[in-house]
Each structure stands twice: as structure tokens, then as C-alpha cells.
N, C-alpha and C positions, 0 to 999 in steps of 0.2 A: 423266687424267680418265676413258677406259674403262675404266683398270681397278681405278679405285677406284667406277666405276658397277656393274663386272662382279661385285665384291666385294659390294657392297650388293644386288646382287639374287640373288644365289648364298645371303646371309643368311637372307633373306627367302625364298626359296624352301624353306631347310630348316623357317622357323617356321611358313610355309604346310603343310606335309607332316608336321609335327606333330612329329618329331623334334628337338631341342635338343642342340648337341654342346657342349660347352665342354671344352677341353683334350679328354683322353681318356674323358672322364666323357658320356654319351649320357642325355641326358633321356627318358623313353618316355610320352606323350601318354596316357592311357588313360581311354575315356569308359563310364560307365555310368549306367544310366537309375534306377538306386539312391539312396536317402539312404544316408550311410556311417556305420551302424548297424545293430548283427542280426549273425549268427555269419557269412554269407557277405560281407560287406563288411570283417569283423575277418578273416575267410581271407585277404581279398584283400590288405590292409595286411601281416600274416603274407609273401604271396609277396613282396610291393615289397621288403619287410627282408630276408628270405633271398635275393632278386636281388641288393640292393645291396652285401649281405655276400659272397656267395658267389663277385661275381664284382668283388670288391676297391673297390666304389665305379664302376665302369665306367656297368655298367649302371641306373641308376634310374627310379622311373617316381612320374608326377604324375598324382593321378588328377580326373576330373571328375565330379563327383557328378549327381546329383538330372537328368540330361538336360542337364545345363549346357552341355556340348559339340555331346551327338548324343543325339536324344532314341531313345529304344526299337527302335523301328520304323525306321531310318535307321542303327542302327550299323554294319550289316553292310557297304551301300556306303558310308559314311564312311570307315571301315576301310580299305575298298578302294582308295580314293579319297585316301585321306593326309593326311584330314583330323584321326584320329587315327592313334597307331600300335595301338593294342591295344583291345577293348570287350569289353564283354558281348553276344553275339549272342544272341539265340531265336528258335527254327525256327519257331514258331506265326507271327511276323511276316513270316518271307520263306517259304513254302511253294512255291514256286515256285524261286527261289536255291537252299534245303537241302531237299529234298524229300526226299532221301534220309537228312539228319541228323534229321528228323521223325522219325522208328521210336524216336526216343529215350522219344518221349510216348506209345508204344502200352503198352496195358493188358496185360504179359505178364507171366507167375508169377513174379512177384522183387519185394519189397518191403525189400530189405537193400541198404540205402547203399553199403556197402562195394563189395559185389557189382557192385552195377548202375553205378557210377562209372568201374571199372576196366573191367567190360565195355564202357560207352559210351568210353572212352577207348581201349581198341584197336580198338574197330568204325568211331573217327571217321580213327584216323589208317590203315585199308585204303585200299587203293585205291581203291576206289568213292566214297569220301564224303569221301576229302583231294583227288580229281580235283574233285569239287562244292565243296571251298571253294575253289579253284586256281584256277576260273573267277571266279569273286569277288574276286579276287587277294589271297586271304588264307589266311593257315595257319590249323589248327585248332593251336588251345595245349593245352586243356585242360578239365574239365566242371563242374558243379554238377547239383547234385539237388534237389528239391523236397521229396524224404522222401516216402513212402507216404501215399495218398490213404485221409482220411478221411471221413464224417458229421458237421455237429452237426445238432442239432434240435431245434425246440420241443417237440415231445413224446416219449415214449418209441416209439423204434423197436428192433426186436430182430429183425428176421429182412427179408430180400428180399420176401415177400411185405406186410409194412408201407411196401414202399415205391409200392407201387400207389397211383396217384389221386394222389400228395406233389409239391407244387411244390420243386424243388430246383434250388438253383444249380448250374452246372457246366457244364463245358464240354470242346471236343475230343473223344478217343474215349470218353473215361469219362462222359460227358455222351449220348453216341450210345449207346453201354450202359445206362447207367442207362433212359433212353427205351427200350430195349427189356424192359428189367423192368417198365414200365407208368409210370413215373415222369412229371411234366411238365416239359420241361426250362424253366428261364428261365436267357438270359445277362444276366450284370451284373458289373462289377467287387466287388471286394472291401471296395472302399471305401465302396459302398452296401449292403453287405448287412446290416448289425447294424442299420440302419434299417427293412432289407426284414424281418429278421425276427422285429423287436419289431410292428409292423406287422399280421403276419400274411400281407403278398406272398408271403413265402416260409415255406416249412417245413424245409427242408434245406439246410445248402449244406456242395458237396465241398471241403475243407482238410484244413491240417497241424496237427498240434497245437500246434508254435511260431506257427502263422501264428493261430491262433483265440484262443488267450492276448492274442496282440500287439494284433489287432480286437478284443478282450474279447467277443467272439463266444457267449461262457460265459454273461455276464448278461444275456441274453435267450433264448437256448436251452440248456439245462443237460441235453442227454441227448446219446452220442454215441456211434453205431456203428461199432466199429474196424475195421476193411474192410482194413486193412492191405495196399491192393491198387496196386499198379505203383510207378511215380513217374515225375515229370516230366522228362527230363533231355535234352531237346532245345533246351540252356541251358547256352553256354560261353562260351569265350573263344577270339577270335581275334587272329590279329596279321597288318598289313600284309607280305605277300613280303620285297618290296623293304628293309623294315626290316629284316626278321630276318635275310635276307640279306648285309645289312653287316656282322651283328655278326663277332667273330673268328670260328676253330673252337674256340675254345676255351670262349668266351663262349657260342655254341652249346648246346656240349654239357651247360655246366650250366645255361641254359637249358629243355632237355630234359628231363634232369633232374629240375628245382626243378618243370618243370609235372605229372611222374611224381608226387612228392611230395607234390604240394597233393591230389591223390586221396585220400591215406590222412589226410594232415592237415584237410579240410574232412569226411569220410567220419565221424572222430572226434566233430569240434565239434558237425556236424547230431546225430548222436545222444546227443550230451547235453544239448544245446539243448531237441530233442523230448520226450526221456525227463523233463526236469526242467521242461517246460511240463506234460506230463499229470500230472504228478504233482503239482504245484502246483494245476492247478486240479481234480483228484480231492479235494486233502486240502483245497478252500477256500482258500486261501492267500491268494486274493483278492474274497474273499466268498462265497456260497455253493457247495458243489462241484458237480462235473459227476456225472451217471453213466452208466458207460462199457457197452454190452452189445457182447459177442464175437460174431463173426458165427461161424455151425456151421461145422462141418465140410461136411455138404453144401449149406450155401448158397454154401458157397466155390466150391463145384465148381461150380454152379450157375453163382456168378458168374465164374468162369474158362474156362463153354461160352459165356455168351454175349460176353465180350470177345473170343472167337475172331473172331467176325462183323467186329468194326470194326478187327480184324486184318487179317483178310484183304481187307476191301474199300479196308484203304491199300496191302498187297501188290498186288495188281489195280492201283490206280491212278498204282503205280509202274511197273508194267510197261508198263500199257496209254503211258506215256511214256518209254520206251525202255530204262530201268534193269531188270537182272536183282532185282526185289523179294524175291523165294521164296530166292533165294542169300543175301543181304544177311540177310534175317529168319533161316534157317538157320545162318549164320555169328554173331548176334548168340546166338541160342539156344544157341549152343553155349558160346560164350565163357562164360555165364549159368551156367552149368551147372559150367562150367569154374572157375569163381571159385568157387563156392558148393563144389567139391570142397578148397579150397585152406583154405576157415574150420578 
């Protein structure tokens, strides 16, 4: 009787910790706060198949959609916690846990996928910011991008100084930037803005151009300034220690791997995702078209003095909490630089 007690709760405690073994085949729990739809959710299915291939069937993983599991904001200590084994984490909801994986979302001169993916991927797995998920009891896997922050708008804007007196949505440091070009900031999700901006609440709001397509963003503001500036990418994937610790070395290593890979293979998909949303709603595809103004050359510079500011005042409030920030930021810059020699 104890030890077919002992059995049944040894069961039970793996389907508690989110892992699923059956023979040699390892179930892997993985929650995201996603619908599974959009080129990053097709990446993700992408990794599940190249996991389950590459490492003979061993490793598979089941995902949970829409917060089903672990809603947004909660994946990180879920994760930790073994309630799943793998999520999508974002730094914007634990600032405090990844504070140092945040530098992903500063405003710095790189608006190339490619680039800024693999940069964020060796800056996440230094030391400094694989010790900040360690404490979380979880590995960094691997990133996503957001793709380069744009403009739409109801009316035609064409230079930083049209953005004076403009209620815009946005948020984080590009939103603290934009307020310093004279801008009004409003926060609001994504979900109410095409309301906000047939409305007239708002006049701008900061997106991608998959994501404005996706909101039809377009038939209500049909002008849109390409700002081609940063991206988001304080937005990956972790996996519980304890999990990935079990797996073999060998399982490991392609593990490893497969999360190298998804760099170049999500890096791809976003940009043609991007490419072939603006250009769809340039040529109308979906009813009337957008049109698109370049921002100068010297507004760039412009606006790459003032993103220094909201630079430097999360360098500062990294330090001022015990993390070497000016290291961290100089090591990503470089990496940046580093990628961008290799195109």
C-alpha cells in the first residue's frame, strides 16, 4: 500500500511541475499569454517540431495558449515555480526580477532584427543577466523582437517637430522620449486604440507594421512616420533549472542549439511579415492605402540625442541597485556593433 501510495504521488507531483514523462518521451508544459496565430506563435510551433525532431521524439512540448496556464504577468514565477516548464516572459512585467534583462527595451541605434536578436541573445546568456534569471530559477532560452517602433496617425506627420502638442500612445522609454520632443503621452493597450483614434483621443500611436495591419490601425489613420527606431526585445523565453537540468547531455546540447537557431529563423519570418504588411497597406490591399513619410536624416539624430536621456536614466537606476549598468550597456553596444559588422 505505501508504495503504491508513494507511486501515485511521485505521479502527481511530476504533473504538478508541469513536466510529463512517458517512457523516454519528456512532455514540456509551455505557457504563453499569446493566441497561437502571427509569425511569433508559428516560430514557436517551428521550435516544438525542430525539438521533437532533433532530439528523436525525446523531447516534446505542449503549449498553452491565450494565458490558459499562466497569464502574462505571472509567467516568470510560474516558470520558476513548476508550474510550467517553459513561457514567454517580458521584462516590462517583472522590472524588478529582470531589471537588467530590461536594456532589451531601451531606445538604442539598431532597428535590424537580425542584429538585435543575436545581440540580445549573447547579452542575456553573460553573466550578469543569466545570474538575474538564476534567481528566478530559470534559464534564459532564447528572444523575440517586436521589430522597429513606428508612427500611425490621423494626419500627416513628417518631421519631430509635427509631433509637438500630438496626443500619442506609447509607452516605456520611447514614450518618455517621445514626451521629451513635446508630445502628450497617453497609455492604453492596443486593443483600444483604433477606437481611440477614429475618436480623435488620440492622434498617434507607437506600433509595427504587422501589428497596425493586424489592428487595421490603417482605416482610421492612414499616415505613418517610419522612425525605424529601436525594438522591443526585453521578450523571451525561459525554462524552469530543474527541467532542463534533467534533460541528457546530449538533449542539451541540441537544445542549445535549436534556441541559437530560432534567432535567425524568427529574425527571417518578422521581416517578412513586416515587409509584406507595409507594403500591403501602402498599395491598399486592404482598402484605402497608408502614406508612409521618412523621417530625415537630422531628425534621426535628433531623435537618437534625445533617447540618450532615457538611456541613461535606466543606466543610473541600474546602478543606483547594485548592478554595474554602464558595463551591461557597453557590452550590449558593442555586441550591436558586432552583429551589424558580420551583415
Amino acid at each position: 500500500m505505501n508504495s503504491i501510495l508513494s507511486r501515485t504521488t511521485a505521479v502527481a507531483a511530476l504533473f504538478l511541475a508541469g513536466t510529463v514523462s512517458a517512457g523516454a518521451e519528456t512532455v514540456l508544459r509551455f505557457s504563453d499569454y499569446g493566441p497561437n496565430r502571427g509569425t511569433r506563435a508559428a516560430a514557436l510551433e517551428w521550435f516544438a517540431a525542430e525539438l521533437d525532431k532533433r532530439t528523436d521524439g525525446d523531447l516534446k512540448i505542449e503549449f498553452f495558449w491565450g494565458g490558459s496556464l499562466l497569464g502574462g504577468r505571472d509567467t516568470l514565477a510560474g516558470v520558476g515555480d513548476g508550474v510550467a516548464d517553459m513561457g514567454t516572459v517580458i521584462g516590462f512585467f517583472t522590472p524588478k526580477e529582470l531589471q537588467l534583462y530590461n536594456i532589451g527595451d531601451l531606445p538604442v541605434e539598431n532597428s535590424d532584427m537580425w542584429v538585435g536578436l543575436n545581440a540580445m541573445y549573447d547579452l542575456s546568456n553573460s553573466e550578469m543577466i543569466a545570474e538575474e534569471f538564476s534567481k528566478a530559477n530559470v534559464k534564459f532560452v532564447t528572444n523575440y523582437t517586436t521589430g522597429p517602433v513606428q508612427l500611425i496617425c490621423r494626419s500627416e506627420v513628417s518631421s519631430l517637430d509635427d509631433l509637438d502638442g500630438l496626443k500619442i500612445r506609447a509607452s516605456g522609454p520611447y514614450g518618455d522620449t517621445l514626451e521629451r520632443l513635446g508630445a502628450e503621452i497617453v497609455r492604453m493597450s492596443q486593443a483600444d486604440v483604433y477606437q481611440a483614434l477614429d475618436s480623435g483621443l488620440l492622434d498617434c500611436n507607437q506600433n509595427y507594421y504587422y501589428a497596425m495591419q493586424a489592428y487595421r490601425q490603417y482605416e482610421v489613420a492612414p499616415y505613418v512616420l517610419a522612425m525605424d527606431w529601436g525594438q522591443n526585445m526585453s521578450f523571451g523565453i525561459a525554462i524552469n533549472e530543474m527541467t532542463y537540468s534533467d534533460f541528457s547531455d546530449e538533449n542539451k546540447e541540441v537544445f542549445d542549439q535549436l534556441s541559437r537557431d530560432f534567432i535567425d529563423h524568427l529574425a527571417e519570418q518578422m521581416e517578412q511579415t513586416d515587409q509584406a504588411a507595409l507594403e500591403s497597406m501602402v498599395s491598399g490591399g486592404e482598402g484605402a492605402g497608408i502614406t508612409v513619410a521618412q523621417l530625415s536624416e537630422e531628425d534621426r539624430a535628433r531623435l537618437n540625442e534625445a533617447s540618450v536621456q532615457s538611456i541613461d536614466e535606466w543606466t543610473a537606476r541600474v546602478s543606483e541597485n547594485g548592478a554595474d549598468g554602464e558595463a551591461l550597456l557597453a557590452e550590449y553596444q558593442k555586441l550591436i556593433e558586432d552583429y551589424k559588422a558580420k551583415q
